[in-house]
N, C-alpha and C positions, 0 to 999 in steps of 0.2 A: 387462047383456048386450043389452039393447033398446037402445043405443048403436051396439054392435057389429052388430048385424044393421043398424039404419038406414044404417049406413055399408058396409057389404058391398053391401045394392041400392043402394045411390047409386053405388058405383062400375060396379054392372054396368050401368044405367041411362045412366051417363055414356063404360062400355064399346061398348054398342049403340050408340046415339048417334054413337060417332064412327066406326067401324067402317059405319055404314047411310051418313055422311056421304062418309065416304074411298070408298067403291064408287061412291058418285054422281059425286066427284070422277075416280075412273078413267073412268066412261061420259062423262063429259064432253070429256076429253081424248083418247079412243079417236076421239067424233064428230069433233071436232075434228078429228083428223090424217086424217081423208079429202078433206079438203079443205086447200088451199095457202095453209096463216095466217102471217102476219107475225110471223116471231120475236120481234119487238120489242116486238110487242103485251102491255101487259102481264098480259092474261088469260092468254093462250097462255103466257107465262115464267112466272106464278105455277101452272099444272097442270104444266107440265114439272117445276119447281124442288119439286113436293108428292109427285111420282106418279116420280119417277126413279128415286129411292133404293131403293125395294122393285122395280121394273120393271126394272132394270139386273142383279142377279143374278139372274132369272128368263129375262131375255132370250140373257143369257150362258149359262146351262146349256142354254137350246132352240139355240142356235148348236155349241155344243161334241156334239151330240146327231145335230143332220139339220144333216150339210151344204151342201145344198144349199138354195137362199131359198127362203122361205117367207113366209104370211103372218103379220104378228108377233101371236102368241096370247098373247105374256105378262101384258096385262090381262089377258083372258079368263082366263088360269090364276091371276093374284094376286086377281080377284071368288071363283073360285071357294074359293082355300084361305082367301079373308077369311069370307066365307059360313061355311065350314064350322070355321073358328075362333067365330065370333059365333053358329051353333048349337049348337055344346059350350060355351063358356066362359059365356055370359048366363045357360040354365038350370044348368049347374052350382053359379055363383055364387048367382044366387034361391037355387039348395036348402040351400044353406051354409047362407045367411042365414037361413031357416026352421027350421030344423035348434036353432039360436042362441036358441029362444023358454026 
């Protein structure tokens, strides 16, 4: 069982981890588009090509929502459902794992 627990916080450790990494990866790209960057750039296409996937049906339901423009909150909205994924699922996971002694 001390197998299975090491392996349960390894994943939530490598959960957190990527989850704290992917948020910095959104703030980066939110900075980013206030200013007029080089599509070609390939910093600028690697935050696009990381951050669209999940940003694209968020931005889509705020459009089908308030018709009228606005400014684009869907990082802001996919930091905050990530946050609140990575506070439920990290201590749920530890307690698993404790749980397994």
């Amino acid at each position: 069982m001390f197998a299975l627990k090491n392996l349960i916080l390894a994943i939530a450790d490598i959960l957190n981890w990527t989850i704290t990494i992917y948020i910095w990866i959104l703030i980066a790209r939110a900075l980013i588009s206030w200013v007029q960057p080089n599509p070609y750039n390939p910093i600028v296409r690697f935050l696009d090509t990381v951050t669209e996937p999940l940003l694209a049906p968020i931005r889509y339901f705020l459009l089908r929502r308030f018709t009228t423009p606005m400014i684009d909150l869907s990082p802001l909205i996919l930091i905050l459902l990530l946050y609140l994924i990575q506070r439920f699922s990290i201590p749920t996971l530890t307690e698993l794992a404790m749980r397994l002694q």
